[in-house]
N, C-alpha and C positions, 0 to 999 in steps of 0.2 A: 642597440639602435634599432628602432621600427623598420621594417622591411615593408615595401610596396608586394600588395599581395592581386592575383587576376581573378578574374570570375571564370570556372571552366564547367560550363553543363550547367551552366543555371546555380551553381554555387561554389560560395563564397571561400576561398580558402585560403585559407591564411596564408717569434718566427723563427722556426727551426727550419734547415736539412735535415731530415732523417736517414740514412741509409745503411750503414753496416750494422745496425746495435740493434734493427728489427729482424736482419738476417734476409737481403735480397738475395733468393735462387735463381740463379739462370736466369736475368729477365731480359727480356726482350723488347725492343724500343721499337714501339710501333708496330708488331708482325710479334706471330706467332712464333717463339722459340726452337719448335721443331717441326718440320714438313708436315703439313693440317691433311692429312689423307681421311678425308669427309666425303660424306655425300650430301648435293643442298639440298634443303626445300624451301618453300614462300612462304612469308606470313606477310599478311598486310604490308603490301608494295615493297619489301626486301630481304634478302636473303638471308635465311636464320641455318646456322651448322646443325648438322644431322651428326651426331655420335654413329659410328658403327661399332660400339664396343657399348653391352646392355648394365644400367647401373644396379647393383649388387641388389638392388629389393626391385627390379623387374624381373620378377620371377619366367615370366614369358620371351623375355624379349624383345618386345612389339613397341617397347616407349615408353609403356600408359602404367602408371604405378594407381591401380583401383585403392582407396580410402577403406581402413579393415571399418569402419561406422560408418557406412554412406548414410548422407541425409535424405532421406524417401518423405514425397507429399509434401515438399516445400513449395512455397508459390514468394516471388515479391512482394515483400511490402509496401502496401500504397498509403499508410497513416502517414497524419502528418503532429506530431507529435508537439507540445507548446514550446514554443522557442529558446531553443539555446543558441546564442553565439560558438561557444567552444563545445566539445564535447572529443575529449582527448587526452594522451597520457604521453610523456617521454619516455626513451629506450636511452637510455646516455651509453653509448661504446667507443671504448679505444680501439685502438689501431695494434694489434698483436703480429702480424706479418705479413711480407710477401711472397708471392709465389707465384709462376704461370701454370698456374692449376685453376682449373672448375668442376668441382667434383656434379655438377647438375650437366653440364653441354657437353663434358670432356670424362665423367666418371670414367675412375681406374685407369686412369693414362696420364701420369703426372707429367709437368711440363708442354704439352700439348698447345695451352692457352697461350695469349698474349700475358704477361705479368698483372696480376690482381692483388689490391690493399684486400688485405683482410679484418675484418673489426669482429670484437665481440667473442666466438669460439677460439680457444686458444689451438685446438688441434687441427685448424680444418685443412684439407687438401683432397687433392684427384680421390681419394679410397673413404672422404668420409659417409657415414650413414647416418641414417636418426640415432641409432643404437649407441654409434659409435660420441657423437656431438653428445648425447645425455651423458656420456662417460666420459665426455669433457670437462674442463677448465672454461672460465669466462671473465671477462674483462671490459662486462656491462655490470654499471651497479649494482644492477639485480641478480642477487647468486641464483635465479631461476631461471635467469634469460640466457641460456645454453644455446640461444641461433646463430646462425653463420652468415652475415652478412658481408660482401665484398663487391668490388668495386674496378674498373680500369685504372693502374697506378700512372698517377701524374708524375710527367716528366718534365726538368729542366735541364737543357742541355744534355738529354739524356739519363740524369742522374733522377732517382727517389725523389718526389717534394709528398711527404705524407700527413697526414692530420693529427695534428699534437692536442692529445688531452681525449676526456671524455666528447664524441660527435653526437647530433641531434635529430635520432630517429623518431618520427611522430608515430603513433596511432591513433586513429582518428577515424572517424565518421564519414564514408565516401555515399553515404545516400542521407536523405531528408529526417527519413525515421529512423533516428541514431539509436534507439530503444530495439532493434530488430537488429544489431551485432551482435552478434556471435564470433568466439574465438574461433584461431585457427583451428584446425584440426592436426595431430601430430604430426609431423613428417611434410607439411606440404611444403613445397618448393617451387617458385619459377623464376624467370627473366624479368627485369622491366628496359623497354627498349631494345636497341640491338646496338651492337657496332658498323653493321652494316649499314645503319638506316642512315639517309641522305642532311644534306643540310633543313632539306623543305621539311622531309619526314619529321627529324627532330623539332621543328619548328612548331607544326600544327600535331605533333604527340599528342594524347590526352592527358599523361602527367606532365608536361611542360606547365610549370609552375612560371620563375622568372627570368628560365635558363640560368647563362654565365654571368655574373655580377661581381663589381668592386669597385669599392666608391659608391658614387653617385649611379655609375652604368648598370644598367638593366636590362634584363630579355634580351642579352647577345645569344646567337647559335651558334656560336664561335669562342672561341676564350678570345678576350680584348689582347690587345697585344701592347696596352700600354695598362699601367693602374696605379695611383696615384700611391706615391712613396710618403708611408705614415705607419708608425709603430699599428695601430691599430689594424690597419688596413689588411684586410685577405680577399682572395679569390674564394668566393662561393656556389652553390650550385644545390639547388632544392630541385627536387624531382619526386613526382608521386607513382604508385601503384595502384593496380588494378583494386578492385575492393570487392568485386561480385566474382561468389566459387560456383562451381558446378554442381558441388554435391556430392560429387561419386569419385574423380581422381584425386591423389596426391602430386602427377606426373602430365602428360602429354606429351609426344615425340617432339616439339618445337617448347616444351616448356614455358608457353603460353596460352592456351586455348583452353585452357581448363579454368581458366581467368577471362573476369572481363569487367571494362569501366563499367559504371553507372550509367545511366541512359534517362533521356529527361522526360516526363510524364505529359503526354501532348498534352498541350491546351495549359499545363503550368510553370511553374519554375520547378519542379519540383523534380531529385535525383531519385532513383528506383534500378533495382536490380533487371536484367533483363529475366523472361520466362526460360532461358538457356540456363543463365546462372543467376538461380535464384535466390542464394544463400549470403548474406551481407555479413564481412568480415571486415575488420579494421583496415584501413586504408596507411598504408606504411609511406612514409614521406620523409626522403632522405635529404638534410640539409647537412652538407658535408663544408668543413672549410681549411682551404688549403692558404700554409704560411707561405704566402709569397706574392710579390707588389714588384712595383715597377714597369722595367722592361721586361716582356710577358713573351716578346716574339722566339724565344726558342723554349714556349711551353709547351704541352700537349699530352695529350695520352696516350699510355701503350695501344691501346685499339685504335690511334689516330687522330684525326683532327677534335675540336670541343665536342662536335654534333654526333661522336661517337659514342657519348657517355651512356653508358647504361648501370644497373646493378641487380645482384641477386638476393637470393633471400630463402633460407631455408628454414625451416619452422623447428626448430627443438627448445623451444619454452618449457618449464615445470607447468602441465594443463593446471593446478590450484592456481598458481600466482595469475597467468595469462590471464584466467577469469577474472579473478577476484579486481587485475586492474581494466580490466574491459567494463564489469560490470559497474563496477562503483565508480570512472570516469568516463567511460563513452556512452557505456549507455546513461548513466548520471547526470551526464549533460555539465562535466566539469572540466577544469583547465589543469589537469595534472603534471608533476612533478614523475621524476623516475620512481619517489613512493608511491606515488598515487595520492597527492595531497596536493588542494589548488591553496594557494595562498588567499584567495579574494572569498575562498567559501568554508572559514577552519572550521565552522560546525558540523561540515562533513565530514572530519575525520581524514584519515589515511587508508589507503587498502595494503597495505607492508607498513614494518617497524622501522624504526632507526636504523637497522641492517639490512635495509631494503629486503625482509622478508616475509611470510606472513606469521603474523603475530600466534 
């Protein structure tokens, strides 16, 4: 079904229980499973945890994980490239397990976190690494797509509600000149949102896509507390990421600032990397959906109320594949498939085979 999509910066963008068979650890409903002994700092009006235990590729211990190929002499790009509506590729991942681990806020200290779905890396928890996720198993279509994506596990009643089936991670164009993405770079990692951030915060986010929806309901900051009882029917929730790097970290002590939204180019519509972070990478956009309808009033998530939704993302893609589907859908200017094949353009071909690999 067509989803009502907002305009953010000037552009356009577009039933089971699960619980014992994915193997919940220690989770914790609502609060951190064991005594959070942090220190805070601020990011943009709230409270983001400080790890005091350094993650294993901080070689210094200071936060900041420096990029072994930093990108030197970048500038934003200001082209404005012939128009594509889409310019984008799907990440399809299951749901492999959970855990109150974050191996990015909480590295080497398992159980620490609130409870996290985990999608996509089969191994990941408190002690994973890049090194470690490439020597992983995966449970995205793509046997390249080795990243760790995870999430605040939703709760009914307390109990697991998790996402059944392959889920619907975008990559996508977060500036004008989709022709200037560039893949990740190995290993980067950060936050999007926080758990701390308030109701307002959530609201006026810059990945605040539609919020909470089900049904007809749209752009709650809240999960609805009722939702219309129909086989079809689930609780949704899209939420975008940052899209402009820095260049030079993999890391930052707050695990954000090495990131940043698109910024819009006075005087147009037009999206552009700021002079900070000049470097335009796929814009990751997480459309999660969870099997459950109805009566909603004792949902919510481990990190707390709807508005606490955030998720992570850590980069361990095969760099061949990564490109080959950036290159030949986003910057392509096509509407991709987890191959990298639009239906509406087959003269383009595929960027992976039938085994979602590359050929």
């Amino acid at each position: 079904m067509a989803r009502r999509s907002k305009i953010i910066s000037g552009l356009l963008i577009s039933g089971a229980l699960l619980v014992t068979s994915l193997g919940v650890g220690g989770m914790a409903a609502g609060a951190d499973s064991a005594p959070a002994r942090h220190d805070q700092g601020h990011h943009q009006g709230h409270t983001m945890a400080v790890s005091t235990v350094a993650a294993a590729e901080d070689r210094d211990g200071d936060g900041t994980i420096p990029a072994k190929s930093p990108v030197t002499g970048a500038r934003p790009s200001v082209k404005a490239p012939p128009h594509r509506y889409f310019h984008e590729f799907q990440a399809n991942c299951s749901v492999t397990h959970t855990r109150p681990d974050d191996p990015i806020v909480y590295p080497g200290q398992p159980g620490k976190s609130h409870d996290h779905t985990f999608m996509g890396n089969t191994t990941t928890d408190a002690h994973s690494t890049t090194d470690s996720l490439k020597r992983g198993n995966t449970a995205c279509k793509a046997p390249g797509d080795k990243s760790a994506y995870w999430m605040p596990t939703l709760l009914k009643a307390g109990q697991p509600v998790l996402p059944v089936g392959p889920q619907v991670i975008y990559y996508k164009a977060g500036v004008t000149d989709y022709t200037s993405v560039r893949p990740f770079p190995e290993g980067l990692r950060y936050v999007v949102g926080s758990p701390m951030q308030s109701a307002e915060e959530f609201r006026r986010h810059p990945g605040f896509v539609e919020g909470w929806e089900c049904g007809e309901s749209y752009f709650n900051v809240d999960i609805p507390k009722n939702c219309p009882t129909s086989a079809d029917t689930q609780l949704n929730i899209r939420f975008q990421a940052p899209s402009c790097w820095d260049g030079k970290n993999l890391d930052t002590p707050d695990h954000q600032s090495h990131m940043s939204y698109p910024k819009v180019k006075a005087g147009t519509n037009d999206n552009i990397c700021p002079a900070s972070h000049p470097v335009a990478v796929p814009m990751i956009e997480f459309k999660m959906a969870f099997p459950v309808n109805g009566d909603l009033s004792q949902v919510k998530l481990a990190s707390g109320d709807g508005h606490s939704f955030h998720y992570d993302f850590f980069n361990a893609w095969d760099p061949a594949t990564l490109k080959a589907l950036v290159d030949h859908c986003v910057v392509g200017g096509l509407q991709c498939n987890a191959r990298g094949y639009d239906e509406t353009h087959p003269e383009a071909g595929a960027a992976l085979d039938e085994n979602y690999e590359l050929p």
